[in-house]
C-alpha positions in Angstrom: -6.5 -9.8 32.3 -7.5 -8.1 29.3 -11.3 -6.5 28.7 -12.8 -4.2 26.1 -15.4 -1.7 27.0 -17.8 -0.1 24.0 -17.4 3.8 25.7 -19.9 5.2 23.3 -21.7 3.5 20.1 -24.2 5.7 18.4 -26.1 4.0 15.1 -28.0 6.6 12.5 -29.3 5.0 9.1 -26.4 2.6 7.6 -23.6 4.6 10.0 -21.7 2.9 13.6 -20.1 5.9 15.7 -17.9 3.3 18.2 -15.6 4.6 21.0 -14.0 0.9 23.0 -11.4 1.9 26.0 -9.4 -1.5 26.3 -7.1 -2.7 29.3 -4.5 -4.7 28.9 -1.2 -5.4 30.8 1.4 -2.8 30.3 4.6 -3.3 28.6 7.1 0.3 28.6 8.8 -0.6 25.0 5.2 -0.6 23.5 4.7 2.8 22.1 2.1 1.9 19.5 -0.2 -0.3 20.0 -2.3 -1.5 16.7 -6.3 -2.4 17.5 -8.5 -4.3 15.0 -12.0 -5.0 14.8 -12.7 -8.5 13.0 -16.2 -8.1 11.0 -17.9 -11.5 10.5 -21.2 -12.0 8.2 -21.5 -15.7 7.3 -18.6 -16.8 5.4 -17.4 -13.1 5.1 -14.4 -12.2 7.1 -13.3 -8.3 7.4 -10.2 -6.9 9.2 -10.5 -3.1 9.5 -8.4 -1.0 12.3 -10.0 0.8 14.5 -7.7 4.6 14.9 -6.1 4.4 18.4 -6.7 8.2 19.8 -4.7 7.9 23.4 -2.6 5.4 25.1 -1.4 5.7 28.6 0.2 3.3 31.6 -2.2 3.1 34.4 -1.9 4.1 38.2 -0.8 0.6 39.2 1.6 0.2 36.8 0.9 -3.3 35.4 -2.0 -1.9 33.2 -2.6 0.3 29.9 -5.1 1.8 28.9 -6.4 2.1 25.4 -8.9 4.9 23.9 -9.8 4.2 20.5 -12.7 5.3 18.0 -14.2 5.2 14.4 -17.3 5.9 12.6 -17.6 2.8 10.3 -20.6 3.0 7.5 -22.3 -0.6 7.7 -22.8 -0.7 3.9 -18.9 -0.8 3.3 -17.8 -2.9 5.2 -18.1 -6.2 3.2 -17.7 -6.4 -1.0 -21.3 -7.9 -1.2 -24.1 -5.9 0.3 -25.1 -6.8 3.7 -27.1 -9.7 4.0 -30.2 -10.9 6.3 -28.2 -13.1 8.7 -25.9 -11.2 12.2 -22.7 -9.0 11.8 -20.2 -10.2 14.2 -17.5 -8.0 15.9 -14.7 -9.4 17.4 -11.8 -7.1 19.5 -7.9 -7.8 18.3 -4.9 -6.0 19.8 -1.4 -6.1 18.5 0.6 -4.7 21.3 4.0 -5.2 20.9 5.5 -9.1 20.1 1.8 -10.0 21.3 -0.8 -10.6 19.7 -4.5 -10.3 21.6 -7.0 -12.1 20.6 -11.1 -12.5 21.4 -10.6 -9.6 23.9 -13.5 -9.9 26.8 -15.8 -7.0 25.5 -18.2 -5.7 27.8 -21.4 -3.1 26.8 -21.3 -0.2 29.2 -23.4 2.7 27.9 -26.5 2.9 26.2 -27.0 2.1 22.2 -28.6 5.4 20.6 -30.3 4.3 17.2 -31.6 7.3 15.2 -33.2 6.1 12.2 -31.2 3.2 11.5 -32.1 -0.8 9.7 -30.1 -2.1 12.5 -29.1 -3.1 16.4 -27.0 -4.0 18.4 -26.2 -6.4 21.0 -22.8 -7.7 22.9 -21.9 -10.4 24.9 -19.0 -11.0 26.8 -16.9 -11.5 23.6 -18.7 -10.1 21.2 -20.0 -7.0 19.2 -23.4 -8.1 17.1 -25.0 -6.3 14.4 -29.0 -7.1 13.0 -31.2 -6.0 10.5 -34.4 -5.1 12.8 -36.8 -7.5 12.0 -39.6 -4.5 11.5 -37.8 -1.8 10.0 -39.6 0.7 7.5 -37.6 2.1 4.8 -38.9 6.2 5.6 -40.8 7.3 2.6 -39.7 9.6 0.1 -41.6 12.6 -0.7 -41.7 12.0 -5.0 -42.3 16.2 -5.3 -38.9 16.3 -3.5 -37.5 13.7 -5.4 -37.8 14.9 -8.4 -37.2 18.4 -7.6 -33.7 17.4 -6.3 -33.1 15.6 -9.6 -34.6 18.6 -12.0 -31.8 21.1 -9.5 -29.1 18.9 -9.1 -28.9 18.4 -13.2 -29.0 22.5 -13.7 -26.7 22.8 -11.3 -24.3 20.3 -13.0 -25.1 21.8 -16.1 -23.9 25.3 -14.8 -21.4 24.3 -12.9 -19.6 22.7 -16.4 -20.6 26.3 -18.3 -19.1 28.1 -15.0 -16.4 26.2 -15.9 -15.4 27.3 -19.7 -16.3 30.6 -19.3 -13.1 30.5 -16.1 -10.5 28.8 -18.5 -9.6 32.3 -20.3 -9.1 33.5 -16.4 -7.1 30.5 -16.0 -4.7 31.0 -18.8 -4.0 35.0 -17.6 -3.8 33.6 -14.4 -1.1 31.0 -15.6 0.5 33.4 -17.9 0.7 35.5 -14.2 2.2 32.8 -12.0 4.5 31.9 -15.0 5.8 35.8 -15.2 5.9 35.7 -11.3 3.2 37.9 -10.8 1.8 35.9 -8.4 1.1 32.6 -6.7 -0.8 29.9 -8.7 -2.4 26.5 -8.3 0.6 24.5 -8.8 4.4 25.5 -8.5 6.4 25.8 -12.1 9.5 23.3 -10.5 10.1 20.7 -12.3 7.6 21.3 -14.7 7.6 22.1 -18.7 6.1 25.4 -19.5 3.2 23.5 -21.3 3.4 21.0 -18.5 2.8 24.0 -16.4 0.2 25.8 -17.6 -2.0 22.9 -18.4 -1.5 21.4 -14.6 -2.2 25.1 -13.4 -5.8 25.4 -15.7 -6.5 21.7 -14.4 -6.3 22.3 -10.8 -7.4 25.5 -10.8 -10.8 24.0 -12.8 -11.4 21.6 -10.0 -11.0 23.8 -7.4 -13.0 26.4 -8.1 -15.4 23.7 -9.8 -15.5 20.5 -7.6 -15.4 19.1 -11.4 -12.4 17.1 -12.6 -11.2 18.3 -16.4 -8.5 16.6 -18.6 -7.2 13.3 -19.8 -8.3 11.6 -17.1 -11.3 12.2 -17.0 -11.9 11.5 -20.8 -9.7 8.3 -21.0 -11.9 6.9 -17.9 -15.1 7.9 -20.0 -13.0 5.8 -22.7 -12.5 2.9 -20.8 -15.8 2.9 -19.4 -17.3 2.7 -23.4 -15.3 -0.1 -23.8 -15.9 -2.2 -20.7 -19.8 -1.7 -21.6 -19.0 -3.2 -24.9 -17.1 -6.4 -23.6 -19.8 -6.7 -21.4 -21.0 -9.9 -23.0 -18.2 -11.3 -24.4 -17.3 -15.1 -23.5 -14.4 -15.4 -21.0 -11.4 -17.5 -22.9 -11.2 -20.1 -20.0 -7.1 -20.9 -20.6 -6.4 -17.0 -20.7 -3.9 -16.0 -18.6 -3.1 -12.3 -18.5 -0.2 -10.0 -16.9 -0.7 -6.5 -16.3 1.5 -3.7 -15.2 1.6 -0.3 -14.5 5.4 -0.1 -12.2 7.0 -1.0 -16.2 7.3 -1.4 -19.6 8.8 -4.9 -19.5 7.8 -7.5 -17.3 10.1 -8.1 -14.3 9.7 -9.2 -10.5 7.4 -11.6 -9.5 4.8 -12.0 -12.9 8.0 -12.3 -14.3 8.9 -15.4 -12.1 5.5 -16.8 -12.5 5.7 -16.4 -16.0 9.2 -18.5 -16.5 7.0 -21.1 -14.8 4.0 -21.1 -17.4 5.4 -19.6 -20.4 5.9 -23.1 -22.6 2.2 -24.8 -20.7 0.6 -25.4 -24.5 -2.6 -25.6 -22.5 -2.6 -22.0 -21.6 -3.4 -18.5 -23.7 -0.9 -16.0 -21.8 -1.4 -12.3 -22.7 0.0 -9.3 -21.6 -0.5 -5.6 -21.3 2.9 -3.7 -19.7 2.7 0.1 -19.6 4.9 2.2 -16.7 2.7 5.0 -17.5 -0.3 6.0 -15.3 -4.0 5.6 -16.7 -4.4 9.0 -17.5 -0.9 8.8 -20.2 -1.8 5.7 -21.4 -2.8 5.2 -24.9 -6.2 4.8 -25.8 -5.4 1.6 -27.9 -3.7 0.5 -24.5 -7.0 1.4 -22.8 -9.0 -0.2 -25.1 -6.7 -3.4 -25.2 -6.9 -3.7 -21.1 -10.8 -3.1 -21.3 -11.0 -6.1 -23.8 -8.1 -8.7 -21.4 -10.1 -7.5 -18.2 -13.5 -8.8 -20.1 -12.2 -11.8 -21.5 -9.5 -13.4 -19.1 -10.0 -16.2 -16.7 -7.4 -15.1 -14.8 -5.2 -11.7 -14.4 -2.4 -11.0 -12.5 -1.3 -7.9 -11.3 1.7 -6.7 -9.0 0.9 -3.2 -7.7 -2.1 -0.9 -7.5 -3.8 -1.1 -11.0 -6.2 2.1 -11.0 -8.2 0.7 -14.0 -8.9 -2.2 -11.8 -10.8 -0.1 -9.1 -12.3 1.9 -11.8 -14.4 -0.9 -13.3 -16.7 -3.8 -12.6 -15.0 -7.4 -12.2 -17.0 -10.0 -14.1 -17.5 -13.1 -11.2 -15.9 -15.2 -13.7 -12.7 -13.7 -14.0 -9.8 -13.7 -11.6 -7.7 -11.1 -10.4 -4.5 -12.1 -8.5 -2.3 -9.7 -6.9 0.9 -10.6 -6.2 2.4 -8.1 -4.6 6.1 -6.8 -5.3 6.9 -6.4 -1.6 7.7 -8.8 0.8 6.5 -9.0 4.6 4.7 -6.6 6.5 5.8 -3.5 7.1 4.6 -0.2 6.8 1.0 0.2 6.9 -0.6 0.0 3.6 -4.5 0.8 1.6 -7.0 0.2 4.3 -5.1 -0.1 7.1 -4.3 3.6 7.2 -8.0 4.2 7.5 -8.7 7.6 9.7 -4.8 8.8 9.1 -3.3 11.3 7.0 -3.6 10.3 3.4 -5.6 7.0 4.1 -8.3 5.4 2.0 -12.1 6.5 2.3 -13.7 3.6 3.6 -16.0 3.9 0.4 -13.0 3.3 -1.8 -13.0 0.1 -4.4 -9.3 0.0 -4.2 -7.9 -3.2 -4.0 -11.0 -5.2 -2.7 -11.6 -6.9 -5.8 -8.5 -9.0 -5.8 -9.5 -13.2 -5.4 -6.1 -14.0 -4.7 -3.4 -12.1 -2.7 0.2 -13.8 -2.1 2.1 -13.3 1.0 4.9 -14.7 1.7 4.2 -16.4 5.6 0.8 -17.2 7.3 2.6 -14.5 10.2 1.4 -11.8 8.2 -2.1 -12.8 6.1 -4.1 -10.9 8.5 -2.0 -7.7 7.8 -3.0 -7.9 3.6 -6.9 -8.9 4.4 -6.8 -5.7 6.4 -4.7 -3.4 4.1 -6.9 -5.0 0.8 -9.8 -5.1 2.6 -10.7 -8.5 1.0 -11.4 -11.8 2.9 -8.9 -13.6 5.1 -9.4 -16.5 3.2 -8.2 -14.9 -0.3 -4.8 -14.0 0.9 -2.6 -17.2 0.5 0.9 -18.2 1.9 2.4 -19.0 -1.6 5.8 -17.2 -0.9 7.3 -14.2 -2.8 8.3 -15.5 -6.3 11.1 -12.4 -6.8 12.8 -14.0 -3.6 13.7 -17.6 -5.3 16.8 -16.1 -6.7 18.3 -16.0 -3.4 18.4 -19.9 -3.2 20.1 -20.0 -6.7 23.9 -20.1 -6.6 24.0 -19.4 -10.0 21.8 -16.7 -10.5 24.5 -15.4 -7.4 27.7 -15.8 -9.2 26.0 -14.1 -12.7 25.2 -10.5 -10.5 28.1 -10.8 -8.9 30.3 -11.5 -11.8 28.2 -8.7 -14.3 28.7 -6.2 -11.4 32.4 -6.6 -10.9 32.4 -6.6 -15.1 31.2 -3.2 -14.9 33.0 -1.8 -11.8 36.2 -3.6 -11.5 37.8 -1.0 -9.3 35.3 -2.0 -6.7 36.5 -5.3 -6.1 38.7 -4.9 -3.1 36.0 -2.2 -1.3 33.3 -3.4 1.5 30.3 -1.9 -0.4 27.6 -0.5 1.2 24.3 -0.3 -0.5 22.1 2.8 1.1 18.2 2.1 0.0 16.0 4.6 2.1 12.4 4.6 0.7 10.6 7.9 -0.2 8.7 11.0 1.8 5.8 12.2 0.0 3.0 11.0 -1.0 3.4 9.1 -4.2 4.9 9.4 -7.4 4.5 12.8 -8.0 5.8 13.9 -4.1 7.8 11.3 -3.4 11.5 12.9 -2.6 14.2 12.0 -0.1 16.3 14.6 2.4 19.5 14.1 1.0 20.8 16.8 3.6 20.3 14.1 6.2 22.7 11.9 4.2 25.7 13.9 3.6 28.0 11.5 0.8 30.9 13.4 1.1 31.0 13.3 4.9 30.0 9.6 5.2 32.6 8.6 2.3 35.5 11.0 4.2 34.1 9.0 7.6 34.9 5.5 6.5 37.5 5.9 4.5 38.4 4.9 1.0 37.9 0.5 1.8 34.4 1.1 1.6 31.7 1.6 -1.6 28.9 3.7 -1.5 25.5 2.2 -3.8 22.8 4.7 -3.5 19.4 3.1 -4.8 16.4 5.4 -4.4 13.1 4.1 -4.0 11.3 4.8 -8.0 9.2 7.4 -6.8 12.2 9.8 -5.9 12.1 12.9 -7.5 15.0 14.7 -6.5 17.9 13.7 -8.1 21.3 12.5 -5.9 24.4 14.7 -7.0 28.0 12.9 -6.4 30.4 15.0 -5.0 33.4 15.7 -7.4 36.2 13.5 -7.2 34.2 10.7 -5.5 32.6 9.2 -9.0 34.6 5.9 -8.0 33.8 5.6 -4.1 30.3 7.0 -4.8 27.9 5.4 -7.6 24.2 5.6 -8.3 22.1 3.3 -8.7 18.5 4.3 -8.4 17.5 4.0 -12.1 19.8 1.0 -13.8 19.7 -1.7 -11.8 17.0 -4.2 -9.6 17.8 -4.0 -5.9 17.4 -7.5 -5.9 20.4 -7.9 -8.1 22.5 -5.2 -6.0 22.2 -7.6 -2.6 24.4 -9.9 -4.2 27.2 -7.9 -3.8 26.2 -5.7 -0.4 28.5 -6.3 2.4 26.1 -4.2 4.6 22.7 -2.4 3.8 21.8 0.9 5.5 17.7 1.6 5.2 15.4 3.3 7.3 11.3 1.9 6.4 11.7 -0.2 2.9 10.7 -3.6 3.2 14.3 -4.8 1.4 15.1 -5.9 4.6 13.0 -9.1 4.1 14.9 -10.1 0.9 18.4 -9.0 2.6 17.2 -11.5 5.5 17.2 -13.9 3.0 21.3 -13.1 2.4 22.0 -12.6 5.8 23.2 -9.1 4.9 24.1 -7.0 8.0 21.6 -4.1 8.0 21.6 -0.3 9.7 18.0 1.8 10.0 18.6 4.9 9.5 15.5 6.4 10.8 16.6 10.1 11.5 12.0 11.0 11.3 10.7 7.8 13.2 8.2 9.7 15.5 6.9 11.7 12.4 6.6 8.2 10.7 4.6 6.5 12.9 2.2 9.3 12.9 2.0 9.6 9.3 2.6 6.4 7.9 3.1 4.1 10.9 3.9 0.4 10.8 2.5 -3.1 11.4 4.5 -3.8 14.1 6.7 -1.9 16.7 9.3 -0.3 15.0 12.2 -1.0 17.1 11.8 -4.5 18.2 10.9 -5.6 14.9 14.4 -4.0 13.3 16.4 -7.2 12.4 19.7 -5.0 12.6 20.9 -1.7 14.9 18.6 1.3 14.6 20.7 4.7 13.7 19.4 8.4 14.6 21.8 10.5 13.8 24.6 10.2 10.9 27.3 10.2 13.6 25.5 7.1 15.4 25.1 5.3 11.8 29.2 6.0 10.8 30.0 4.7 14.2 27.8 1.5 13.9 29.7 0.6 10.7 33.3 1.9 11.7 32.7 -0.6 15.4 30.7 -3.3 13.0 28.1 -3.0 15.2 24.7 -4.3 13.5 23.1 -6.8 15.7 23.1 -9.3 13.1 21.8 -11.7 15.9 18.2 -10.6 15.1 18.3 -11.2 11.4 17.8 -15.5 11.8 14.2 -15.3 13.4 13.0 -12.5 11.9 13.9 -14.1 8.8 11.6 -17.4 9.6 8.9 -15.7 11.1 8.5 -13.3 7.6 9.3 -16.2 5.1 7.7 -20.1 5.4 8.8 -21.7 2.9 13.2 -21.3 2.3 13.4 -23.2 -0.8 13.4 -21.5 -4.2 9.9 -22.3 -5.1 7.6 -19.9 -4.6 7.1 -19.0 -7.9 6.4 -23.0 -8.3 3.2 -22.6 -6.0 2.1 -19.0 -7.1 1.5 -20.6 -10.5 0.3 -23.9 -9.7 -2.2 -21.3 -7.6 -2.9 -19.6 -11.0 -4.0 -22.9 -13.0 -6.1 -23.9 -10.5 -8.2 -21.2 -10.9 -8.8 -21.9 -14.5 
């Protein structure tokens, strides 16, 4: 029997400090369990983890135990403010291949309320939040208030003066770091010399200021003009508009949504494509986005879209995301909450989306969580870059363009190795190639077999091929789709990139080459378990991965269900339904 206990819960002014210790039966392959608070207000629907802080079998050895804990602010946790009517908590455990739901949930220590518009209340299900019914807004002192207004503007205002009397320190102490005289703000690898010593003067601004200085910070200023100026401007109701920030061209799935729409006389279709981020982007490109994001009835985006969650959203206009991934897999926005490089719960990021697509109802839950939007906003369309899979033609065309270019590769088992980044982002993001030796690999498996090395985009480091290898070894990372590459893949070695979900779709034998799992999972962490949630064999070591391949072992039994529980529709249409979606939101 499974039961929920509130340990601790501690409410001061618009802030919940909750601590819940939840028994459950025990299962020894679990090794990281995943527990979600469902926030209900009306027709409002929130999923937002709660972090799990221990997890341990019990003394009879049928139960677990789990501790976990977050201080939520109230205010945030819907897109509108909080209304008159209850907040409704609801306990949800992933645990494994099950999935808990309504979790008993049982009130066993005091509520403390320290100056707070609200109480609480549970039941044997559930957590409730109230306004209280005769709450006083405490009074503000107006001598303070204005005092803290009259210091908080000098203190700005000497803060930015502080600040241009340090650049000329800034520049010597570049000019120093540059000479290696010393250590500086930023490191000089990689970088220009003028790339360097404006980055070093930037970050060495803000943090000895707090106070952000540079393009950025004028091009949002820039933006901000402009969306002020829009501001009344009648939306075109039959515009539809792509944006992008991943390229220059339009490709993956608005791409496949626009093949669908592009000769519909009825609609305006627009676009705005730049692979630079906002702070490089052009000011007439800032202005045009400004004046598409005013005037659109619908846009559609594929990725984060900073500009997005810089802005206000008129109600009128739509924002669809359709995601370039497929599936759920690593953890993503605000479902990282409370880990390392997670989302503030204050952040706009990704909440003002009106439509998300997935690609099954399995995993809807995961995107409501990770965009912290409604349940009801994420829909089951399918993945529009996956309909090429179901199209023998578009099959035979890779297939016969990749042997064009690479005849002597004909006769070889080819091997496509797609590892996604470490790092941060885009300007971190690198991969250990030490833990992937080419040469060694290639010498292990002999010269039948093809080596494809794709790199995830944000990959910094370059890959070097070792000399005399060029035809055994190629690289891939920045000349072709990985889409495209599948075609010809006999077998796909990853580690945490959701390709797995399109190579599902190919029935391509896959290896997981996860060499850092436990440093993973406590950094990035995943949806689901790891392990049973592989659909192929999971690798440690580069001996265990050669092995695999050279005794064609890859559990290939696991890739049929996983495929149907990720993807519900297998027919080629997806695009079809995203952008029958799309006009009905005109």
């Amino acid at each position: 029997m499974s039961k929920a206990e509130i340990r601790e819960i501690e409410m001061e002014q618009d802030k919940m400090n909750l601590s819940l210790k939840i028994t459950i039966p025990y299962d020894p392959s679990v090794h990281s369990p995943k527990v979600t608070l469902i926030y209900k207000m009306g027709d409002e629907t929130r999923f937002i983890p709660i972090l799990v802080q221990s997890y341990y079998p019990n003394v009879d050895g049928t139960t677990c135990t789990i501790i976990a804990g977050y201080k939520y602010n109230i205010e945030c946790l819907f897109h509108e403010p909080i209304k008159d009517y209850p907040i409704e908590i609801q306990v949800d455990v992933l645990y494994g291949e099950e999935h808990l739901r309504d979790i008993p949930l049982e009130l066993t220590t005091k509520v403390s309320v320290v100056d707070s518009p609200y109480t609480m209340a549970a039941d044997d299900k559930q957590i409730v939040i109230k306004r209280r019914e005769r709450y006083v807004e405490p009074k503000s002192n107006a001598f303070l208030a204005v005092l803290k207004f009259i210091v908080s503007g000098l203190y700005a205002l000497l803060v930015k003066i502080f600040g241009i009397l340090l650049i000329p320190y800034l520049l010597i102490d570049s000019l120093a770091t540059y000479l290696g005289l010393k250590n500086g703000w930023v490191s000089k690898d990689e970088r220009t010399s003028l790339r360097f010593f404006v980055d070093n003067v930037r970050v060495g601004f803000k943090a000895i200021t707090h106070e952000e200085i540079g393009r950025k910070n004028l091009k949002s200023n820039w933006v901000k003009m402009w969306m002020a100026f829009f501001k009344k401007s009648k939306i075109v109701p039959n515009r539809v508009t792509f944006l992008s920030n991943r390229r220059g061209e339009l490709s993956g799935n608005p791409a496949d949504v626009y093949e669908i729409i592009k000769d519909d006389d009825s609609l305006e279709i627009k676009m705005l494509l730049d692979d630079n981020p906002m702070h490089r982007m052009s000011l007439k490109n800032l202005y045009t986005f400004a004046k598409l994001y005013s005037t659109s009835r619908v846009v559609i985006i594929d990725d984060f879209y900073e500009l997005t969650s810089m802005v206000e959203k008129k109600d009128q206009v739509k924002l669809v995301q359709v995601w370039h991934a497929c599936g759920a897999f690593k953890t993503f926005g605000f479902s990282r909450i409370g880990k390392p490089g997670g989302p503030k719960q204050t952040s706009k990021n990704h909440r003002m989306y009106d439509r998300a697509i997935v690609s099954s109802k399995e995993i809807r839950r995961f995107y409501a969580e990770g965009f912290g939007i409604p349940i009801g906003n994420v829909i089951a369309t399918g993945v529009p870059r996956t309909d090429m899979f179901f199209d023998d033609a578009i099959a035979e065309k890779n297939r016969a363009d990749f042997y064009s270019a690479y005849p002597e590769w004909q006769d070889k088992k080819i091997i496509m190795f797609a590892p996604t980044f470490r790092g941060n982002g885009r300007l971190t993001g690198h991969y250990p190639m030490d833990k992937f030796n080419l040469k060694e690999v290639a010498d292990t498996l002999g010269e039948e077999y093809g080596i494809i090395v794709k790199m995830h985009p944000f990959v910094n480091n370059k890959v070097e091929i070792p000399q005399g290898y060029e035809n055994r070894i190629i690289d891939l990372s920045e000349n072709s789709e990985i889409n495209d590459l599948l075609f010809v893949t006999d077998i796909l070695i990853t580690d945490y990139s959701s390709v797995v979900f399109e190579a599902s779709l190919l029935d391509i034998p896959m290896l997981f080459y996860s060499f850092d799992l436990s440093e993973y999972i406590a950094t990035r962490d995943f949806y689901y378990e790891y392990e049973p949630f592989l659909p192929g064999k999971l690798a440690q070591t580069q001996k265990e991965l050669t092995d695999a391949i050279l005794n064609q072992d890859f559990e290939t039994e696991k890739i049929e269900p996983f495929k149907h529980k990720f993807f519900d529709n297998l027919d080629g249409k997806s695009a079809e339904r995203v952008a029958s979606m799309v006009k009905s939101l005109l």
